[in-house]
ROVOVEX-601624 format. One record per atom (N, C-alpha, C, O): residue in one letter; x, y, z. Coordinates in steps of 0.05 Angstrom, whole numbers, padded with zeros to 5 digits, always signed. Layout:
<rs>
AXYZ;...
</rs>
This chain:
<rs>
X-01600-01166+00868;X-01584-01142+00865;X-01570-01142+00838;X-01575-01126+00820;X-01549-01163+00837;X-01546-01170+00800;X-01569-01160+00773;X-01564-01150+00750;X-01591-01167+00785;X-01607-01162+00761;X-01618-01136+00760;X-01629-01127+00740;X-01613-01123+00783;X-01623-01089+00783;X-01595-01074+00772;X-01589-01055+00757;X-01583-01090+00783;X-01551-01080+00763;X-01551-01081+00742;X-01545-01060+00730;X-01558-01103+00728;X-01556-01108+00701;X-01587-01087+00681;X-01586-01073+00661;X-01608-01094+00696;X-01632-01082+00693;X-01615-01047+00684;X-01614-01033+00663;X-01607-01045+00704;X-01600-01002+00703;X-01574-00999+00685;X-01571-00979+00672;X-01557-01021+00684;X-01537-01009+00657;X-01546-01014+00632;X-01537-01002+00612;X-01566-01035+00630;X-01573-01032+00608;X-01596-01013+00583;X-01602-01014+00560;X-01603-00998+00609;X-01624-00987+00613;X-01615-00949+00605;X-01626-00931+00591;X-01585-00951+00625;X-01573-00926+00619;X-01544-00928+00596;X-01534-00908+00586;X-01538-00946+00594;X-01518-00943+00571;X-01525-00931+00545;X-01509-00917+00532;X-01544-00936+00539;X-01553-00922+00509;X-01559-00896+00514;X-01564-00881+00496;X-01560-00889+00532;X-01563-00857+00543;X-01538-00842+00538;X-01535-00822+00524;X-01515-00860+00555;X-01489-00854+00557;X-01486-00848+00533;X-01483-00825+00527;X-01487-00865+00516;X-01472-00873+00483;X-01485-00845+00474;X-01472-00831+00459;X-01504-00839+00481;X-01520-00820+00459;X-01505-00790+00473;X-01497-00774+00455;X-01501-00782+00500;X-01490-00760+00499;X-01463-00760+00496;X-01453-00737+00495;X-01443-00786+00493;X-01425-00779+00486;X-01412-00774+00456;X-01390-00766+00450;X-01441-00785+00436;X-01445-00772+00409;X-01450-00741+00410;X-01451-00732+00387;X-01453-00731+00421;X-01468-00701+00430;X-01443-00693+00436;X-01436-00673+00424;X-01421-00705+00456;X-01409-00690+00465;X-01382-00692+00441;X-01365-00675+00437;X-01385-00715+00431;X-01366-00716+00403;X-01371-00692+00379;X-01353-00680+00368;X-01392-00688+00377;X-01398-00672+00358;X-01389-00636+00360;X-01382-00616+00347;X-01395-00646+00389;X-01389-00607+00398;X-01360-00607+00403;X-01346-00587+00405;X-01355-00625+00405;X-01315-00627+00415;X-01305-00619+00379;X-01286-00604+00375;X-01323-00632+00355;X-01312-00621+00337;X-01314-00583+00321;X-01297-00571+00309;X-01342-00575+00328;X-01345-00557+00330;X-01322-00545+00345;X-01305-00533+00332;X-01319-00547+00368;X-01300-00530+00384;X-01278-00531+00369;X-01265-00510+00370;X-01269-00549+00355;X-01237-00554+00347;X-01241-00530+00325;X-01225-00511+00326;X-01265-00530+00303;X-01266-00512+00279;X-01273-00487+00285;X-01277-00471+00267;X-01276-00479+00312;X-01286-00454+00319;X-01251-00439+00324;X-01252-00414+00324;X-01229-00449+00328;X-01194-00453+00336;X-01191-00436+00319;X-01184-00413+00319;X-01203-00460+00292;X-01186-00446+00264;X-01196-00428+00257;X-01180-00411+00248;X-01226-00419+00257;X-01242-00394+00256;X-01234-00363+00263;X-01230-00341+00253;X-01232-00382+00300;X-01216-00360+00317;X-01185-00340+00306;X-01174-00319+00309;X-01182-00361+00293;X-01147-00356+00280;X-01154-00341+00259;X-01151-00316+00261;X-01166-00352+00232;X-01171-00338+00208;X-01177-00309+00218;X-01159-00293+00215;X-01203-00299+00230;X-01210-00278+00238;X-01196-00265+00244;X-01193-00246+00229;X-01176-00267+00275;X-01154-00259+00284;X-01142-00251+00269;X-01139-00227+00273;X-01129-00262+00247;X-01107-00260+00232;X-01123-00228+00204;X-01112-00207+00199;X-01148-00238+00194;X-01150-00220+00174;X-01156-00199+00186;X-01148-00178+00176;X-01172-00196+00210;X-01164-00175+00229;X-01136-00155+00229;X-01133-00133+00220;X-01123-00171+00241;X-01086-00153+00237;X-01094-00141+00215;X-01102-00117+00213;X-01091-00164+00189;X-01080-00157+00169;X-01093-00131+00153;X-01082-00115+00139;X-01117-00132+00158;X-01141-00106+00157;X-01130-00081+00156;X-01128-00062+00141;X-01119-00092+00190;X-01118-00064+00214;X-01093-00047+00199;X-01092-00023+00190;X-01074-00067+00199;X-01046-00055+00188;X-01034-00047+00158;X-01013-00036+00152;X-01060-00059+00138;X-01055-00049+00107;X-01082-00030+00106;X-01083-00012+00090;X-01098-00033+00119;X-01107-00014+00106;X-01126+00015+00130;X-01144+00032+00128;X-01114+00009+00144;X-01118+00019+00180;X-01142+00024+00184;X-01151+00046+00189;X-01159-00007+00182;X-01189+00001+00191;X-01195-00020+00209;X-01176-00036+00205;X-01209-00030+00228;X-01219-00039+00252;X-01237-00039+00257;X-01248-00017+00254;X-01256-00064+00271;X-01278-00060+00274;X-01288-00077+00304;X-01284-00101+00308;X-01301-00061+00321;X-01304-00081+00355;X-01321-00103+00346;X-01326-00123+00361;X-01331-00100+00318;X-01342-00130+00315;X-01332-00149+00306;X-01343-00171+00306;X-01301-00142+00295;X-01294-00165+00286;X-01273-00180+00315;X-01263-00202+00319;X-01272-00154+00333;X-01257-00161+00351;X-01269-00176+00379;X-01257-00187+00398;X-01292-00174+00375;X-01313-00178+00398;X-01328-00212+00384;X-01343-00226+00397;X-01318-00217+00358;X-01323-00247+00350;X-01308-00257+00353;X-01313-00281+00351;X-01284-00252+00359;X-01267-00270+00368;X-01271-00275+00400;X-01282-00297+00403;X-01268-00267+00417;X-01280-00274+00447;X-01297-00289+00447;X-01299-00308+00463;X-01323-00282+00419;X-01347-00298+00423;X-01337-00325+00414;X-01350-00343+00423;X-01313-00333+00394;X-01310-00350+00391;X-01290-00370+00418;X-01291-00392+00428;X-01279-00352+00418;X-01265-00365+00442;X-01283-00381+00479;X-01279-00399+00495;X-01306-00359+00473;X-01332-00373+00484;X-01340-00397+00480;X-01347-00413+00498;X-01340-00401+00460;X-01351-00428+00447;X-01334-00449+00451;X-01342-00471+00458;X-01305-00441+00443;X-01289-00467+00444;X-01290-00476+00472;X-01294-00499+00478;X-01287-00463+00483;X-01281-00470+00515;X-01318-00479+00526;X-01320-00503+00522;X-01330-00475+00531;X-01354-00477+00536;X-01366-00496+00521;X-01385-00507+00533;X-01363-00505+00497;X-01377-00524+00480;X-01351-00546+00483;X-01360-00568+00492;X-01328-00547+00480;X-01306-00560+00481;X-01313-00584+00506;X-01318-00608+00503;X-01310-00566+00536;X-01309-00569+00557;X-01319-00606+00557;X-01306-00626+00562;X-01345-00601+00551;X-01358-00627+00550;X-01340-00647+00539;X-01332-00668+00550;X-01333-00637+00515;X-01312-00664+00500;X-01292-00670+00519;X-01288-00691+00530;X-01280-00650+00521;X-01248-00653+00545;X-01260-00672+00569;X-01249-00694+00571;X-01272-00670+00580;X-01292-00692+00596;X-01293-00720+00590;X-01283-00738+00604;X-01307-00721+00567;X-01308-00743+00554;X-01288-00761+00546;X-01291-00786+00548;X-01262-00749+00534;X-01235-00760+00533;X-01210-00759+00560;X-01185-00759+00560;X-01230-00759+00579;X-01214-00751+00606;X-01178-00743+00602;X-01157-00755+00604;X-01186-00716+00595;X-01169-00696+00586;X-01168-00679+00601;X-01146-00669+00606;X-01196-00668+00616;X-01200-00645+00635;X-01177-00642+00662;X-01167-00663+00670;X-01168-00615+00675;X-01151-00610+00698;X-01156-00635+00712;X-01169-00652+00701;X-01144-00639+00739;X-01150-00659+00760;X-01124-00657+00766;X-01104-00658+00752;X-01128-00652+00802;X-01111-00651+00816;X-01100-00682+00821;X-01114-00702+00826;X-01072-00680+00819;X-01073-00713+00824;X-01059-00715+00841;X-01042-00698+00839;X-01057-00730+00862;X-01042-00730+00889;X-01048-00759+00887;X-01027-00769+00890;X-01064-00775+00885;X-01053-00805+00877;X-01075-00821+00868;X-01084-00841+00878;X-01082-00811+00849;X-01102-00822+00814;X-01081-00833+00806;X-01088-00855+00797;X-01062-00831+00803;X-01037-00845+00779;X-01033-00871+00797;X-01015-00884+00786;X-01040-00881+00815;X-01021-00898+00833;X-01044-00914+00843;X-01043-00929+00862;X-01064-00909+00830;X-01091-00934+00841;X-01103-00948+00820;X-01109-00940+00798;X-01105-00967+00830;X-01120-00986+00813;X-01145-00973+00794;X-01155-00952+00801;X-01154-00986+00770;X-01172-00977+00754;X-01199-00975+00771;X-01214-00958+00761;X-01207-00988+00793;X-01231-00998+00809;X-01230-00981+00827;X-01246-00985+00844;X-01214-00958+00832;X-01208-00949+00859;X-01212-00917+00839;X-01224-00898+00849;X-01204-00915+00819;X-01206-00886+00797;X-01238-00885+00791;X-01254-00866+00795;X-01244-00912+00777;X-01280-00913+00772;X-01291-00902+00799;X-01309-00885+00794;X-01288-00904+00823;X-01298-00893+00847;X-01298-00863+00857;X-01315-00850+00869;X-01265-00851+00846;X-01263-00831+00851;X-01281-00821+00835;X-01294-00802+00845;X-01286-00829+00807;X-01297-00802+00784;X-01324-00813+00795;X-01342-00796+00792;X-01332-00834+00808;X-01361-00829+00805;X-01374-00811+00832;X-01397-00801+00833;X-01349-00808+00857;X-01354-00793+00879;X-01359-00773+00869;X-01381-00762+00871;X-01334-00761+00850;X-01324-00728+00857;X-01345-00720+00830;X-01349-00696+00827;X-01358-00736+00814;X-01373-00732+00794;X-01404-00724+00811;X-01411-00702+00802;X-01416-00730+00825;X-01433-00737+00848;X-01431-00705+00868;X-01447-00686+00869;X-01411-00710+00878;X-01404-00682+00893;X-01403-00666+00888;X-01419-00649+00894;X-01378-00661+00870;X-01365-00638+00865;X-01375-00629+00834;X-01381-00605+00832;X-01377-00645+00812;X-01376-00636+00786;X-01406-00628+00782;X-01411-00604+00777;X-01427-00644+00784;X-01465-00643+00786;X-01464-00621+00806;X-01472-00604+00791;X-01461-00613+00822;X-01470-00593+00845;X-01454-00562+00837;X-01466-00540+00839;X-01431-00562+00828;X-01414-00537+00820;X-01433-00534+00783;X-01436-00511+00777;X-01442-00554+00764;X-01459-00550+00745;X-01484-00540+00746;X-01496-00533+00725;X-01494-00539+00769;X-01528-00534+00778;X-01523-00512+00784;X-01535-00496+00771;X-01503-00500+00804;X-01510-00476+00817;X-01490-00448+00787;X-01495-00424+00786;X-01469-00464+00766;X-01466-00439+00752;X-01492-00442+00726;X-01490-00428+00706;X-01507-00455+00729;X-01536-00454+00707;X-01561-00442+00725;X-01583-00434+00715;X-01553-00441+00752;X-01580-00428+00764;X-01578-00403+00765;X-01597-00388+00764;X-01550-00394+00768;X-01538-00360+00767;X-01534-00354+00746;X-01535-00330+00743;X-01527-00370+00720;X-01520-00354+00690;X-01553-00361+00677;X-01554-00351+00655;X-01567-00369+00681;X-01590-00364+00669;X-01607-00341+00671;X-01623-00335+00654;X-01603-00327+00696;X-01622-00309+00693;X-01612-00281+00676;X-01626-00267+00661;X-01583-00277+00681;X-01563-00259+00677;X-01576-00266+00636;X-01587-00248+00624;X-01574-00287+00624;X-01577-00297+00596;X-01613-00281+00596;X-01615-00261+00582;X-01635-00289+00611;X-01654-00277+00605;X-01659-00249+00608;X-01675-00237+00594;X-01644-00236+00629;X-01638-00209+00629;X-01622-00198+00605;X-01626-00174+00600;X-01605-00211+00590;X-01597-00193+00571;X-01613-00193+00541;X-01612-00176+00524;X-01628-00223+00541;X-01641-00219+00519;X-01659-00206+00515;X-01665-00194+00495;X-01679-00208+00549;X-01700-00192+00542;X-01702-00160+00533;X-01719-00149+00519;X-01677-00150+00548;X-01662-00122+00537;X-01648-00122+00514;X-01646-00099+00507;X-01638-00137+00500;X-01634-00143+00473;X-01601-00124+00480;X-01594-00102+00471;X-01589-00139+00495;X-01552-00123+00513;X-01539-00125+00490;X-01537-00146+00477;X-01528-00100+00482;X-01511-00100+00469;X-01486-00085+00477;X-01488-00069+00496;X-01457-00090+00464;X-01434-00077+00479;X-01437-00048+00479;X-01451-00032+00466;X-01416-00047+00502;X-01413-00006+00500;X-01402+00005+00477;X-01405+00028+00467;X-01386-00019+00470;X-01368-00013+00446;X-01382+00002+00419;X-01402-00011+00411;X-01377+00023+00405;X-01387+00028+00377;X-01391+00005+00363;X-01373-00011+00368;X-01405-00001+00349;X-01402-00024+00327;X-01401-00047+00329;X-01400-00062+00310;X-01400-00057+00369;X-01406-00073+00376;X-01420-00104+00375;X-01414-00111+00352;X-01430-00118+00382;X-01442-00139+00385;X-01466-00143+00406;X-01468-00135+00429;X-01479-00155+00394;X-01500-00159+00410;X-01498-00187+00435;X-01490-00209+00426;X-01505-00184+00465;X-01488-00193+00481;X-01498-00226+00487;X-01483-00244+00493;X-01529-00225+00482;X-01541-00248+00497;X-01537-00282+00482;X-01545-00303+00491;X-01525-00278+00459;X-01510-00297+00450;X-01494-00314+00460;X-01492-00338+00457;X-01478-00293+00476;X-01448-00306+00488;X-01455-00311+00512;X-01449-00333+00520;X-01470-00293+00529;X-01475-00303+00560;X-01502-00331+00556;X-01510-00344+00575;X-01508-00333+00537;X-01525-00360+00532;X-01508-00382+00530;X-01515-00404+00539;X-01483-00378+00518;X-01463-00398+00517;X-01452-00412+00542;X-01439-00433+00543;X-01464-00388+00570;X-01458-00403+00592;X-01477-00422+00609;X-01467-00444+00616;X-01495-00418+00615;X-01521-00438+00622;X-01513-00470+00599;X-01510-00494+00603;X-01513-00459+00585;X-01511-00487+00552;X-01492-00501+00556;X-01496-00526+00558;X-01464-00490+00561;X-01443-00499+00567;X-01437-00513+00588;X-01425-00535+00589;X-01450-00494+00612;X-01451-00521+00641;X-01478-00546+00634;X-01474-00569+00643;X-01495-00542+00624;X-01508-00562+00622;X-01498-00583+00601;X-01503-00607+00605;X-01485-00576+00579;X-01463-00602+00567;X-01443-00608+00590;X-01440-00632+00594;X-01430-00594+00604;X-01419-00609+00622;X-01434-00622+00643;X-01423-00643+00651;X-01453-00617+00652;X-01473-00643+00669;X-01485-00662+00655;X-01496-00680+00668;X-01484-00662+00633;X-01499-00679+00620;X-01475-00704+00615;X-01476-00728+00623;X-01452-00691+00601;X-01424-00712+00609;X-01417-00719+00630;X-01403-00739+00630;X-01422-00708+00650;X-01419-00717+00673;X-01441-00737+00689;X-01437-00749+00711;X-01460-00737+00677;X-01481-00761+00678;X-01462-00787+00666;X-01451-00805+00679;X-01462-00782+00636;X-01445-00803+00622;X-01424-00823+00634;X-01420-00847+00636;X-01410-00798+00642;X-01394-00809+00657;X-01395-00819+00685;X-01377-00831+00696;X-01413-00814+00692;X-01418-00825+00719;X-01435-00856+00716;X-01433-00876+00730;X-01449-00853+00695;X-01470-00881+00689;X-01443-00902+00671;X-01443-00926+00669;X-01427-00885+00663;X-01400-00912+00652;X-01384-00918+00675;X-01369-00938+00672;X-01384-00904+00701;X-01362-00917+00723;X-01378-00933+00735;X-01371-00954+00745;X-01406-00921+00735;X-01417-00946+00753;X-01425-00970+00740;X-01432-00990+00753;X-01424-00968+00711;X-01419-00990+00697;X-01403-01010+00700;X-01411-01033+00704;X-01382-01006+00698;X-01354-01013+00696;X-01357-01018+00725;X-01359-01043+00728;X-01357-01009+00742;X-01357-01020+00773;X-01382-01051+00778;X-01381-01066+00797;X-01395-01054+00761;X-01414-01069+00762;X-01399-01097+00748;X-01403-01120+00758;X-01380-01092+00723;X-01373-01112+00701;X-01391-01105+00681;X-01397-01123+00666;X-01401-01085+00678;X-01417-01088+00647;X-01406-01065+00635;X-01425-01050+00633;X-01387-01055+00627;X-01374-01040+00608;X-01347-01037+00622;X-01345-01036+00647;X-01325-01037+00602;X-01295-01031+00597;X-01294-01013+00587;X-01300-01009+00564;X-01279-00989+00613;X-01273-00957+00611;X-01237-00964+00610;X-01220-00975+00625;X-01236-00952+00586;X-01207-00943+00586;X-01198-00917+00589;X-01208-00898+00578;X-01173-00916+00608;X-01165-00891+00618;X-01139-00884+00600;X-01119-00897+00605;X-01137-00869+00583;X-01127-00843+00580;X-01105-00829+00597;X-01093-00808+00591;X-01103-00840+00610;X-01089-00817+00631;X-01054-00815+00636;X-01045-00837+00642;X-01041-00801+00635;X-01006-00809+00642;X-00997-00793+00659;X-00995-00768+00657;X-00989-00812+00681;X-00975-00799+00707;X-00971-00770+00700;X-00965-00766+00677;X-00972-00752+00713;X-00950-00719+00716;X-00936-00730+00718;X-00937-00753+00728;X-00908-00712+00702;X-00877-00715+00712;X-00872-00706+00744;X-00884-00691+00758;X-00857-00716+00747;X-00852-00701+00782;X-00819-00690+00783;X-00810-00679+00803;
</rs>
């Protein structure tokens, strides 16, 4: 049993390591897409109000950017176990007893809620490209960009959530040290 243990983390750790380079990379993207989001925003106003012109495209790139951060982000926030979580008593268990929870609720809840929004936003993504969807808006944007960002997006988050599931059961084994991140809620 040891050696199928040892056999499968060693087997999946370099996997791990590799999407959590993937998921590093897009966590930085997302951060420069913030400041993007902002610049835009901002020369936007400043457009609108010196020289009173406007455009749904410059206003409809920002959503798309805001798409991105959150959807490409997501994975990173994962990765630095940063993401929501209800805590009713994660703060108050042992490290061996948290490696279990993330590898349950990773198992259950996070892989099964990732499958079923990539089985429903994919087709919605091939329906708009093959129609080539663009907004109602004048001057608009073209749409299948952004609803592509969703299929993409849940599959970086399953893919970290592999990661993360092959480092708890790591760490549950003794062959990798997961450090937690985490600080009680105030109460």
């Amino acid at each position: 049993m040891v050696a199928v243990a040892w056999y499968f983390c060693r087997q999946l750790m370099p996997l791990a390591r590799a999407i959590d380079r993937l998921g590093g990379w897009l966590g930085v993207v997302a951060s420069w897409l913030v400041l993007l989001a902002c610049l835009v925003s901002a020369g936007n106003a400043t457009v609108r109000y010196l020289v009173s012109y406007s455009s749904n495209a410059w206003l409809e790139l920002q959503w798309y950017m805001f798409a991105g951060m959150v959807l490409l982000g997501s994975a990173y926030t994962l990765r630095v176990n940063e993401h929501v979580r209800v805590d009713l008593f994660y703060g108050a268990v042992s490290d061996r007893t948290r490696h279990w929870i993330d590898l349950l609720g990773g198992a259950v809840f996070l892989m099964p809620m990732c499958l079923i929004m990539i089985w429903f936003t994919w087709p919605w993504f091939v329906q708009s490209w093959t129609l080539n969807e663009t907004s109602n808006n004048a001057g608009g944007l073209i749409r299948w960009p952004v609803i592509l960002l969703l299929p993409v997006g849940f599959a970086l988050i399953l893919l970290q959530g592999i990661s993360e599931m092959i480092k708890r059961a790591a760490a549950l084994r003794g062959f990798h040290q997961h450090e937690y991140a985490y600080e009680k809620p105030l109460q």
